[in-house]
C-alpha positions in Angstrom: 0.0 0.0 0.0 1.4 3.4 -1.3 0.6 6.4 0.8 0.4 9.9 -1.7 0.1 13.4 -0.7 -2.3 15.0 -3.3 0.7 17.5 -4.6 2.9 13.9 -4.6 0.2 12.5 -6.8 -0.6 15.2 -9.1 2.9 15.8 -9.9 3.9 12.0 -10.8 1.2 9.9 -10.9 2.2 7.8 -14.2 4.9 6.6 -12.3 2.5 5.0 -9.8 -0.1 3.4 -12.6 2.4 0.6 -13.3 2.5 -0.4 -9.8 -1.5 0.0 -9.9 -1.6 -2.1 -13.0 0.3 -5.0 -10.6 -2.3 -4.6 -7.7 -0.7 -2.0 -5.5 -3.1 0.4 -3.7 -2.7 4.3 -3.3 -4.1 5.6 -0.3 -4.2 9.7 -1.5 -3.7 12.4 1.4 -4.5 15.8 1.9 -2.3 17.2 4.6 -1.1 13.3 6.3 -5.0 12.8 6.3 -6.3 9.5 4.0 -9.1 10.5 2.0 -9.5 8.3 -0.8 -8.4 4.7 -1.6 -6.9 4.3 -5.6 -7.7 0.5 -6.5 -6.8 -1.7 -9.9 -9.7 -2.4 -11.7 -9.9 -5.9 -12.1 -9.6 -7.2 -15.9 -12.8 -8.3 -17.8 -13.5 -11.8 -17.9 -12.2 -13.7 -21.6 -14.9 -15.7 -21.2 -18.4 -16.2 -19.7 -18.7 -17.3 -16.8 -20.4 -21.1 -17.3 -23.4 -21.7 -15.9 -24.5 -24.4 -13.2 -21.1 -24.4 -11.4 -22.4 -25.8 -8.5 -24.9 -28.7 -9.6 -25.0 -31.1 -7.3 -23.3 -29.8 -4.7 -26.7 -29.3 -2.9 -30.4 -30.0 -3.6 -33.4 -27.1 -2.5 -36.2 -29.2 -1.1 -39.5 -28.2 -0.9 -39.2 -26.7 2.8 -37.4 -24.1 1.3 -40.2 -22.5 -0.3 -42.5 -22.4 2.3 -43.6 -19.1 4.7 -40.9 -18.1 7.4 -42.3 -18.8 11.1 -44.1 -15.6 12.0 -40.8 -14.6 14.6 -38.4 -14.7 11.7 -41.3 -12.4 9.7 -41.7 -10.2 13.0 -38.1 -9.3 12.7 -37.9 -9.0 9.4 -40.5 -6.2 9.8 -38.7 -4.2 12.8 -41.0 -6.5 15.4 -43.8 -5.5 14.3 -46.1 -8.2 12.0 
């Protein structure tokens, strides 16, 4: 994690995207102070993620569509039902 003043920033930030580009995270500062968090973006996906990654890891049964016990509801709904 890089700590920048805003003047240290301003005045050579392209020598801080390649250490961006490799996952390093700014922290900018006004005055000592953090006030903002500089993060990688994280590259797009090449290809879609597949679908049904998880079959039959675990089966929904039929309990899991019925109501919720009125308590669960009641605090669902700040207590009151």
């Amino acid at each position: 994690m890089i700590r920048l003043n805003i003047h240290e920033a301003k005045t050579h930030l392209s020598r801080y995207l390649e250490k961006l580009t490799k996952g390093e995270i700014i922290i900018l500062c006004k005055r000592n102070i953090p006030i903002a968090e500089i993060r990688p973006i994280s590259p797009e996906r090449k290809h879609k993620r597949p679908i049904g990654l998880a079959s039959g890891e675990f089966e929904v049964t039929p309990e899991f569509f019925e109501p919720l016990p009125e308590d669960i509801l009641a605090a669902f709904n700040g207590g009151n039902t």
